[in-house]
C-alpha positions in Angstrom: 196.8 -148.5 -82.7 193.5 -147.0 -81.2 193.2 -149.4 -78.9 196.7 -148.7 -77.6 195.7 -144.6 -77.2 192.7 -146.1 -74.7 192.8 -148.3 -71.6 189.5 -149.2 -69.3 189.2 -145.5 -67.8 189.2 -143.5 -71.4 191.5 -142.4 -73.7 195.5 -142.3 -72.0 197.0 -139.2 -71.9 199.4 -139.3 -74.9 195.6 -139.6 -76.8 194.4 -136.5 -74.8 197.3 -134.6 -75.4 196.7 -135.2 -79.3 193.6 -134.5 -79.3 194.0 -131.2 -77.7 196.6 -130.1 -80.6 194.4 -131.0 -82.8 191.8 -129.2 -81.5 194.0 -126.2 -81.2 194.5 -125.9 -85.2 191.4 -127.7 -86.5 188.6 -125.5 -87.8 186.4 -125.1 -84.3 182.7 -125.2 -84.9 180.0 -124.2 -82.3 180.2 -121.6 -79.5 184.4 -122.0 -79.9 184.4 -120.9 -83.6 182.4 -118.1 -82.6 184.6 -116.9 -79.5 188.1 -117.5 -81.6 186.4 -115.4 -84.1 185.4 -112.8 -82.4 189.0 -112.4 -80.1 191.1 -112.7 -83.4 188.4 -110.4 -84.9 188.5 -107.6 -82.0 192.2 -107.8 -82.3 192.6 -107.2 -85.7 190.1 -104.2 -85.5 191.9 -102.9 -82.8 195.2 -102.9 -84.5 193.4 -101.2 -87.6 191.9 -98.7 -85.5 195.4 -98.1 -83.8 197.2 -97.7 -87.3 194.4 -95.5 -88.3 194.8 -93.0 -85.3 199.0 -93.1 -85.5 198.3 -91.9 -89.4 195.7 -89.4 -88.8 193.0 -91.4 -90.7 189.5 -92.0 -88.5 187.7 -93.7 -90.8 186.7 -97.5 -89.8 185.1 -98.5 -92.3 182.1 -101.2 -91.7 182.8 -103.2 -94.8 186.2 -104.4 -92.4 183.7 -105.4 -90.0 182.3 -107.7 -92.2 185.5 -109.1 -93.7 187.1 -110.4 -90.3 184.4 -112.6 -89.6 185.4 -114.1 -93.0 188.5 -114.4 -92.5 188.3 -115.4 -88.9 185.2 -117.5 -89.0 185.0 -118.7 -92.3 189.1 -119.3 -93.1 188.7 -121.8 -95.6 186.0 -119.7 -97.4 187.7 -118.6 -100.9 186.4 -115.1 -99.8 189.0 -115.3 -96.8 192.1 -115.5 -99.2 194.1 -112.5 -98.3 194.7 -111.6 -102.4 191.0 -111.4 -102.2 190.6 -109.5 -99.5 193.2 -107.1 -100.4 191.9 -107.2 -104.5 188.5 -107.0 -103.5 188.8 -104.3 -101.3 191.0 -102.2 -103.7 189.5 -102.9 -106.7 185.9 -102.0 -104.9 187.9 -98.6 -102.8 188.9 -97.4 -106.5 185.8 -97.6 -108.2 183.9 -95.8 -105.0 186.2 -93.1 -105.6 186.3 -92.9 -109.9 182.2 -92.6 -109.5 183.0 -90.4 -107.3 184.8 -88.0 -109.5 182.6 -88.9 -111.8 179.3 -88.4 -110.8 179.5 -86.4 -107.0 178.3 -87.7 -104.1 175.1 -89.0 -104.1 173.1 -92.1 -103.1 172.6 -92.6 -106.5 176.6 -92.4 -107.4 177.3 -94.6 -104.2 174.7 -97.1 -105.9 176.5 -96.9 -109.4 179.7 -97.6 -107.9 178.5 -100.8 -105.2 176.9 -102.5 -108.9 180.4 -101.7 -110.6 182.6 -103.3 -108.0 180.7 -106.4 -108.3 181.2 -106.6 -111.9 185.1 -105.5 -111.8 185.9 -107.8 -109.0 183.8 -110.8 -110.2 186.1 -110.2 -113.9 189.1 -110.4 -111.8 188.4 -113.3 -109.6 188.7 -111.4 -106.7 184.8 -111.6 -105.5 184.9 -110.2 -101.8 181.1 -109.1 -100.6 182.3 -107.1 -97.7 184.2 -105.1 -99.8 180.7 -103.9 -101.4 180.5 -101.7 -98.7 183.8 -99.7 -99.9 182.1 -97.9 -102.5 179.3 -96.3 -99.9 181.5 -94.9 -97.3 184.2 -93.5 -100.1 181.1 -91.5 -102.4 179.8 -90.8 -99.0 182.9 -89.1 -97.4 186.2 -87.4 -98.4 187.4 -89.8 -101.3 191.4 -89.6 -100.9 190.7 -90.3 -96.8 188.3 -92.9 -97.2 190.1 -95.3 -99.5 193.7 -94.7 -97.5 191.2 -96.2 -94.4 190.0 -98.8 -96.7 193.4 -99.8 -97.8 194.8 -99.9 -94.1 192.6 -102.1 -93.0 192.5 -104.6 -95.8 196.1 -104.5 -95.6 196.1 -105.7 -92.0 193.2 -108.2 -91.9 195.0 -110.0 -95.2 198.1 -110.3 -93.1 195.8 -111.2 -90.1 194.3 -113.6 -92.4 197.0 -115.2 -94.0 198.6 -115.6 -90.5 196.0 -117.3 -89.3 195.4 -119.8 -92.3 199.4 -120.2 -91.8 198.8 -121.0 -88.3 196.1 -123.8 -89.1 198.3 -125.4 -92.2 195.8 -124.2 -95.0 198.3 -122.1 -96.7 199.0 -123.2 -100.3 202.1 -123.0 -101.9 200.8 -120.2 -103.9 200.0 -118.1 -100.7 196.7 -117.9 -100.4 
């Protein structure tokens, strides 16, 4: 069958056509994984920081930074699942802000709460290192607004996420 898809001059054009569908939903590597990153990555930012300005809410947090190149360049990473992305985020957004009411803001409270998350999230299975960053911004800033920023975006890069691994076929039944 191979042979069939090539002739003397190269591959025929039903092969080239295949091949650039396939390209289209394969998992790029190189320069192209990069660039499709970085696009679907700017986009999804930029519909955070849109939601975030319609709502009143101007925190971007950094730790969303991190988590779209995950999910954009890493997709098949189990850190790019959107239920870990949205758990880890929460779960690391929640205990920022108990510390918080717990201990003040402080480096040393923001500290307490970064060595928590990791601890919660790894017991739940929802292990999502961006999300580390959660606890620093929310001890750091007004609690209630920080986490509502948090949520936002975690809420929109899962989708973004989840669409994406939709896209490529490497959704499970389960939806992740």
């Amino acid at each position: 069958m191979i042979g069939a898809m090539t002739d003397t001059h190269g591959p025929s054009r039903t092969a080239r056509t295949l091949f650039r569908l396939r390209d289209l939903v394969a998992v790029p590597t190189g320069v192209g994984a990069a660039a499709r990153a970085a696009v679907l990555a700017g986009l999804c930012l930029t519909a955070i920081v849109a939601l975030q300005s319609a709502t009143g809410i101007g925190h971007l947090a950094s730790s969303l930074g991190s988590t779209v190149i995950v999910a954009f360049l890493l997709p098949d990473s189990a850190f790019a699942r959107p239920r870990v992305i949205l758990a880890g985020h929460a779960v690391s957004s929640l205990t920022g802000w108990a510390v918080a009411a717990l201990l003040g803001p402080s480096p040393w409270a923001a500290a307490v709460a970064v060595g928590l998350s990791i601890v919660v999230m790894q017991a739940l299975h929802c292990m999502q290192p961006p999300a580390g960053g959660d606890p620093i911004l929310i001890v750091g800033a007004d609690p209630a607004t920080a986490v509502a920023s948090v949520a936002i975006g975690a809420v929109v890069v899962a989708a973004a996420a989840w669409l994406y691994r939709f896209g490529r076929g490497s959704v499970r039944a389960s939806g992740s």
